[in-house]
C-alpha positions as CSV (number, residue, x, y, z in Angstrom):
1,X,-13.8,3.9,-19.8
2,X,-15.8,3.7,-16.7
3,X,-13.4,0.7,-15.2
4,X,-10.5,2.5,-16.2
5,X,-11.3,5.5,-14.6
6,X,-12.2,3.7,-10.8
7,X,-9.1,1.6,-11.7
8,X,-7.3,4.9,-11.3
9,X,-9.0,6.0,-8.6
10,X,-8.3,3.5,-6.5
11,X,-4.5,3.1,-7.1
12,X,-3.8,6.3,-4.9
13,X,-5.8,4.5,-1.7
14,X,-4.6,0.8,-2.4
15,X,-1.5,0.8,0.0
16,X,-4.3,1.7,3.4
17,X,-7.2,0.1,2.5
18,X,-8.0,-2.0,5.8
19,X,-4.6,-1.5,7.1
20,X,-5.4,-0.4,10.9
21,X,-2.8,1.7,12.7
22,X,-1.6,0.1,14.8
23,X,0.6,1.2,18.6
24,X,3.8,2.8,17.9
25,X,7.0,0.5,18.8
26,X,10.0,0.6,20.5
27,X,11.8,-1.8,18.5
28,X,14.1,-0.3,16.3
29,X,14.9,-3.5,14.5
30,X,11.3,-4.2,13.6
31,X,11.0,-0.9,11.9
32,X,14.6,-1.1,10.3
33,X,13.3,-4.9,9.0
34,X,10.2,-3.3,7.6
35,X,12.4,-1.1,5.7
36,X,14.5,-3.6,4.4
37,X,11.5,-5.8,3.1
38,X,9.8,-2.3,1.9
39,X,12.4,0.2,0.3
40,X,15.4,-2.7,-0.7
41,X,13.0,-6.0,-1.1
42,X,15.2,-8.0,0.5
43,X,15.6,-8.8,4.1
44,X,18.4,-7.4,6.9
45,X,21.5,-8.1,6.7
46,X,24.4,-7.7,9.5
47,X,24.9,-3.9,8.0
48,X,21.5,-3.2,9.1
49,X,22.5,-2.6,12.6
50,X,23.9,0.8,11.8
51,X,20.4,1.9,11.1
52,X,19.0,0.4,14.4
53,X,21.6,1.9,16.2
54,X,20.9,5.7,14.5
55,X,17.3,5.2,15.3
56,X,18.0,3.9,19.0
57,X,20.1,7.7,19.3
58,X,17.6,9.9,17.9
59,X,17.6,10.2,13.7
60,X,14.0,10.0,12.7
61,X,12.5,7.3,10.6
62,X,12.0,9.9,7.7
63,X,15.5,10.7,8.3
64,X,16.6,6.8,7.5
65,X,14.0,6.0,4.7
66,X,15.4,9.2,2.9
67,X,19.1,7.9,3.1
68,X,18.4,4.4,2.1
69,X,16.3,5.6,-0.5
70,X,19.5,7.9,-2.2
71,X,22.0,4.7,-0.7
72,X,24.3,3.3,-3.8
73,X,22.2,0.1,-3.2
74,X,19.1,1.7,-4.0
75,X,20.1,3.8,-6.5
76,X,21.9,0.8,-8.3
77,X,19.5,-1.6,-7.7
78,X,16.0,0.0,-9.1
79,X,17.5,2.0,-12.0
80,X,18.2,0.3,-15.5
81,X,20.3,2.5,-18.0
82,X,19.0,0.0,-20.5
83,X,15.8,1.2,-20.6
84,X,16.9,4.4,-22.3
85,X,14.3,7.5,-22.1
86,X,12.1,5.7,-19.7
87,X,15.0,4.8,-16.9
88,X,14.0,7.7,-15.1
89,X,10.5,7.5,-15.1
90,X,10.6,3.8,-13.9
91,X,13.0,4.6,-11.0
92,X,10.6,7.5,-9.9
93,X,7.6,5.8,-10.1
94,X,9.8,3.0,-7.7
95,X,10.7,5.8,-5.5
96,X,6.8,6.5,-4.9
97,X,5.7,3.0,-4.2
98,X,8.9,2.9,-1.9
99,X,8.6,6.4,0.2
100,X,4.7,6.7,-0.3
101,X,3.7,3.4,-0.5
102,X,1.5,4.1,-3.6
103,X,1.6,4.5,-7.7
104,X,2.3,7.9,-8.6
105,X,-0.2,10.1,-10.0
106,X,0.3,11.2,-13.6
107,X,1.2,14.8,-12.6
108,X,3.5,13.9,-9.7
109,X,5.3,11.6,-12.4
110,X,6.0,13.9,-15.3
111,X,7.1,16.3,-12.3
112,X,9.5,13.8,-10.7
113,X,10.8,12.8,-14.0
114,X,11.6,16.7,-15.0
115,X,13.9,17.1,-11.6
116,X,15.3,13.6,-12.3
117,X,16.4,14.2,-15.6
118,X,17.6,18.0,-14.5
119,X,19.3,17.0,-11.3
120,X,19.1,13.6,-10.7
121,X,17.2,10.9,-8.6
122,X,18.5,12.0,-4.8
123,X,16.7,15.3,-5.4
124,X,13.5,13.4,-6.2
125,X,14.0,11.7,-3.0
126,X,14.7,14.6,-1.3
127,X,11.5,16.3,-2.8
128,X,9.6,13.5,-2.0
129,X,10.6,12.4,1.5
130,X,10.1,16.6,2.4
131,X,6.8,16.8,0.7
132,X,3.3,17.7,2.5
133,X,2.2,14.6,1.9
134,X,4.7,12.4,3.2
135,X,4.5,14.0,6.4
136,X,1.1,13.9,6.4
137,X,0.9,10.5,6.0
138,X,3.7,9.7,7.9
139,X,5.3,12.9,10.1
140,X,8.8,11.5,11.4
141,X,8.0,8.5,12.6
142,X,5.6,6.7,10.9
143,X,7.4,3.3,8.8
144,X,6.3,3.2,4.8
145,X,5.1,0.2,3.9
146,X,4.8,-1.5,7.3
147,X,0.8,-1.3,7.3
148,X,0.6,1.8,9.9
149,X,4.1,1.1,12.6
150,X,5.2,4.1,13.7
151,X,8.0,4.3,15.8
152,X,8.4,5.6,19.5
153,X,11.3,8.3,18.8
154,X,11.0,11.9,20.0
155,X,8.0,13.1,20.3
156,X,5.6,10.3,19.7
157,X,3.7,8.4,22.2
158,X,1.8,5.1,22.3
159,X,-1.6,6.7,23.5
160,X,-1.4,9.5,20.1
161,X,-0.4,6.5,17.6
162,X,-3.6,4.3,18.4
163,X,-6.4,4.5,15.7
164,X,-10.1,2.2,16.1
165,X,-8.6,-0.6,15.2
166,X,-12.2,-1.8,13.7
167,X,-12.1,1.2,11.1
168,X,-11.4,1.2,7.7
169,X,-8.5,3.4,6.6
170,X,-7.7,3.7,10.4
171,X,-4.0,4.7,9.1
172,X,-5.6,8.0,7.0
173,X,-7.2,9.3,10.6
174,X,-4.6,11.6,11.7
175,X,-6.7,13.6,13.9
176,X,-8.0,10.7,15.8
177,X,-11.9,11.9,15.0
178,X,-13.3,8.6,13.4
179,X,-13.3,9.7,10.1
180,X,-11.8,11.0,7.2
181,X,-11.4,14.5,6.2
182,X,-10.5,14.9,2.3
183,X,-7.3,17.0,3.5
184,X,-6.4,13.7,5.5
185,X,-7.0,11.4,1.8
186,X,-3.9,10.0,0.2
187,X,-5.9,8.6,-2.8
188,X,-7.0,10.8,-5.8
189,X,-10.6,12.8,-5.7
190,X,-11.7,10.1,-8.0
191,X,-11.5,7.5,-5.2
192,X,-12.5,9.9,-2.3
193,X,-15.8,10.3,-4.1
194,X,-16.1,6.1,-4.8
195,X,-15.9,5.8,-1.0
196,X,-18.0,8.7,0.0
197,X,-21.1,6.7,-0.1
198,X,-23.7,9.8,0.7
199,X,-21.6,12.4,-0.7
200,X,-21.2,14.7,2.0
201,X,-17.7,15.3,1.7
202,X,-16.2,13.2,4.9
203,X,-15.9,9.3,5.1
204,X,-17.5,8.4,8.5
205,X,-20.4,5.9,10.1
206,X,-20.5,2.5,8.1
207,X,-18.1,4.2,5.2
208,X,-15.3,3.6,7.5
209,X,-16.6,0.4,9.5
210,X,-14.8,-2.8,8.6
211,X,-17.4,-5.1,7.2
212,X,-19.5,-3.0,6.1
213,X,-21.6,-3.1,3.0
214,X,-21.7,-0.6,0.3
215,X,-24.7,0.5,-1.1
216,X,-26.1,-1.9,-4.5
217,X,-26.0,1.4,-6.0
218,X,-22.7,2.6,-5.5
219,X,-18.9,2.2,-7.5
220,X,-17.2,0.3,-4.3
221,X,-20.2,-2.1,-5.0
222,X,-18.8,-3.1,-8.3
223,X,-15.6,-4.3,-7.1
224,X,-17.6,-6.1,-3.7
225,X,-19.3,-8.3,-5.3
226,X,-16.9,-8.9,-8.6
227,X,-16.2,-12.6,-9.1
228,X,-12.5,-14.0,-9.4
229,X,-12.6,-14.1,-13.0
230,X,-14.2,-10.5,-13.4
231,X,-11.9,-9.1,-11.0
232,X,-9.0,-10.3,-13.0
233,X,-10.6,-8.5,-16.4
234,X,-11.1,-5.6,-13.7
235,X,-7.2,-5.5,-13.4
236,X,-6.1,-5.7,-17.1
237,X,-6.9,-1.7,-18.0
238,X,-5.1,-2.5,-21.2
239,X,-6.7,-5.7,-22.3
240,X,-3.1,-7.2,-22.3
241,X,-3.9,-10.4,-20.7
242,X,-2.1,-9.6,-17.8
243,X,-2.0,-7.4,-14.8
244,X,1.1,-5.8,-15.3
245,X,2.6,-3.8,-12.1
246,X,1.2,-0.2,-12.5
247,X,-2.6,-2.0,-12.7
248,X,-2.0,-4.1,-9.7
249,X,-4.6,-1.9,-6.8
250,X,-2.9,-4.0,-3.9
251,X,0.1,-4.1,-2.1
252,X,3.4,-4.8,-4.4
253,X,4.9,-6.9,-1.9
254,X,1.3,-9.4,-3.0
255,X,1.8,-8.4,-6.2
256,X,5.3,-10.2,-6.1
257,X,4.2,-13.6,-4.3
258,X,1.8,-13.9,-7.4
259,X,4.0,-13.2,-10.0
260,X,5.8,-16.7,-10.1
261,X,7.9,-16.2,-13.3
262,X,9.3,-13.0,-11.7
263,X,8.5,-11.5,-15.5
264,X,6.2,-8.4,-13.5
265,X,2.9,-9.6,-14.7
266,X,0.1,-11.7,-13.4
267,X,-1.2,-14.3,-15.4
268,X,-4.3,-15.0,-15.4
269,X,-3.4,-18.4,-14.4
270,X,-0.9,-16.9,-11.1
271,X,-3.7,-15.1,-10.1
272,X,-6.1,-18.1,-10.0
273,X,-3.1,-20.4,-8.5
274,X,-3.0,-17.6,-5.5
275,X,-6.1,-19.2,-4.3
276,X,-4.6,-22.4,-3.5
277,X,-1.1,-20.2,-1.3
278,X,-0.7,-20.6,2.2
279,X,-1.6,-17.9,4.5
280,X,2.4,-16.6,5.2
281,X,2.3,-16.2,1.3
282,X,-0.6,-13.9,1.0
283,X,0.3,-11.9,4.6
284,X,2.9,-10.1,3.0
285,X,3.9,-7.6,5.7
286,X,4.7,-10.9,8.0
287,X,2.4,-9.0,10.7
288,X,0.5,-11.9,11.0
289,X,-2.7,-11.2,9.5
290,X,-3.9,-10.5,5.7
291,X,-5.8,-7.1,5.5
292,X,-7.7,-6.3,2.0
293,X,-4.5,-4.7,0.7
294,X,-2.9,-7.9,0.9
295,X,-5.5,-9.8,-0.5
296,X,-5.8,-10.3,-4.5
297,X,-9.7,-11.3,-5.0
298,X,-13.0,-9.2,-4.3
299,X,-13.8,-7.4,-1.5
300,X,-17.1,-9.6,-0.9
301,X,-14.7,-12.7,-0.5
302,X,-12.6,-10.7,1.8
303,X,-15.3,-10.2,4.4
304,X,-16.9,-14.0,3.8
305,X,-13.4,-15.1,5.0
306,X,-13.5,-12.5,7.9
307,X,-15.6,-14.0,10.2
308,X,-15.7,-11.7,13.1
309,X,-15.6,-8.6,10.7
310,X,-12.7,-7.0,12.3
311,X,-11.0,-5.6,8.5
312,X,-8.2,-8.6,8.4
313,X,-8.2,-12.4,8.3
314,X,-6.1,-14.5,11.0
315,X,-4.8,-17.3,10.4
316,X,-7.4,-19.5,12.1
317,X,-10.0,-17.6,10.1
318,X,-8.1,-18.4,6.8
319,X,-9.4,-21.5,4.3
320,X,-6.9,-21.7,1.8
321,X,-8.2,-22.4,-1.4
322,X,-11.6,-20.6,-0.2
323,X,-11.6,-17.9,-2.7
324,X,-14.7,-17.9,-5.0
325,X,-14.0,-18.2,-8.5
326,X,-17.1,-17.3,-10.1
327,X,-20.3,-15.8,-9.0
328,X,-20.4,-13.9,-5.5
């Protein structure tokens, strides 16, 4: 009970954990790329240019990630009529790891579902592209997905888009303070309160420093120091023998360069062969760097691989095959 109750904590935080903001960009291609490999898992094609060139005239990024979201592709692409009573409910919990870059809550779901089945799956793009948290998290600009790009359209500015890029959660910080307010979480209370270390209601000091250590005491500390083969029995809420998609607590686009056999599960044998992929395999984003997010194993052999304790591993700082399999 206890595991599965963390577990579901920490789905609402997995998209931004170590992912620090980073300057906002100019290049509307990047950001049109990042939606691309995000919102239609596949890269840009010559039709993407229509996009660039709506950014490069003014149409906001929420603007774009709301159109390709209710675009025939989409709508086609990541909705199965075979699945019968359940269609619906897959394509919406798509449309949240798409638009919000997380798993949807169990509320939020059975919400989203209701207006899907009542007036179909553009409203519940529409509801969730103009919700409080979306802009929030993102405003107008920011890029879902992309790790924290925001782009440089009206009424953003390089100097307001630039977070410490040593903090954890840097992304979450919208009021550039150093820490986290619970208004500013995207996560559930549940996994506010896991990183809260000393409970006083804000994430701040060595809660939010990259390599920092939890306390022995604390939940994050169970997860830290889990070995490769715990981790995966972590994973697998439902004792299935896999991590099927909705347990996954890391980015999908990792989640995908595990699962081999395309059959949306992790062995427990993908998982183990992950140790042995190359560095562009496990930096999923393509930004050139694997934050925790990104990464499938424990936190503890997270930070033993990040040497200078900056929240993400280069690539000289990466030793494939590295990754503890048992102990710490």
């Amino acid at each position: 009970m206890f595991r599965g109750l963390l577990f579901v904590g920490l789905l609402g935080l997995a998209p931004s954990l170590a992912m620090a903001q980073q300057p906002c960009t100019t290049d509307a291609r990047r950001v049109v790329d990042e939606l691309y490999r995000h919102m239609l898992e596949r890269s840009a094609d010559a039709g993407a240019q229509g996009w660039v060139d709506r950014l490069n005239s003014g149409t906001t990024v929420r603007e774009i990630v709301r159109q390709i979201a209710q675009s025939p592709e989409h709508m086609q692409r990541f909705f199965n009529s075979s699945e019968g009573a359940t269609a619906n409910e897959n394509a919406v919990g798509t449309l949240y790891r798409h638009i919000l870059s997380r798993q949807p809550d169990a509320g939020g779901l059975r919400q989203m579902t209701d207006l899907a089945n009542r007036q179909g799956r553009a409203a519940v793009v529409d509801a969730i592209v103009n919700s409080p948290e979306y802009t929030r998290t993102f405003g107008d600009w920011g890029v879902p997905g992309s790790g924290g790009v925001t782009f440089c359209g009206s009424g953003t500015s390089t100097a307001s888009s630039v977070s410490n890029p040593e903090m954890r959660f840097a992304d979450l910080d919208r009021n550039h303070n150093g820490q986290i307010e619970r208004s500013e979480w995207r996560g559930s209370t549940r996994a506010f309160a896991i990183h809260d270390w000393n409970g006083d209601g804000v994430l701040s000091g060595d809660e939010v420093r990259a390599g920092a250590v939890p306390p022995p005491d604390s939940l994050e500390a169970e997860d830290y120091n889990m070995s490769a083969s715990d981790r995966f029995a972590y994973l697998d809420v439902n004792n299935n023998g896999y991590i099927d998609r909705n347990e996954w607590d890391g980015s999908l686009d990792t989640f995908y360069n595990l699962d081999r056999d395309n059959d949306n599960r992790i062995s427990r044998a993908e998982l183990n062969n992950g140790r042995r992929a190359s560095f562009a395999a496990l930096d999923a984003n393509g930004d050139g760097r694997i934050s925790l997010s990104e990464w499938a194993w424990s936190h503890r052999s997270f930070d033993d691989m990040d040497t200078n304790k900056d929240g993400v591993i280069t690539r000289d700082e990466f030793r494939s095959g590295a990754v503890p399999t048992s102990g710490r």
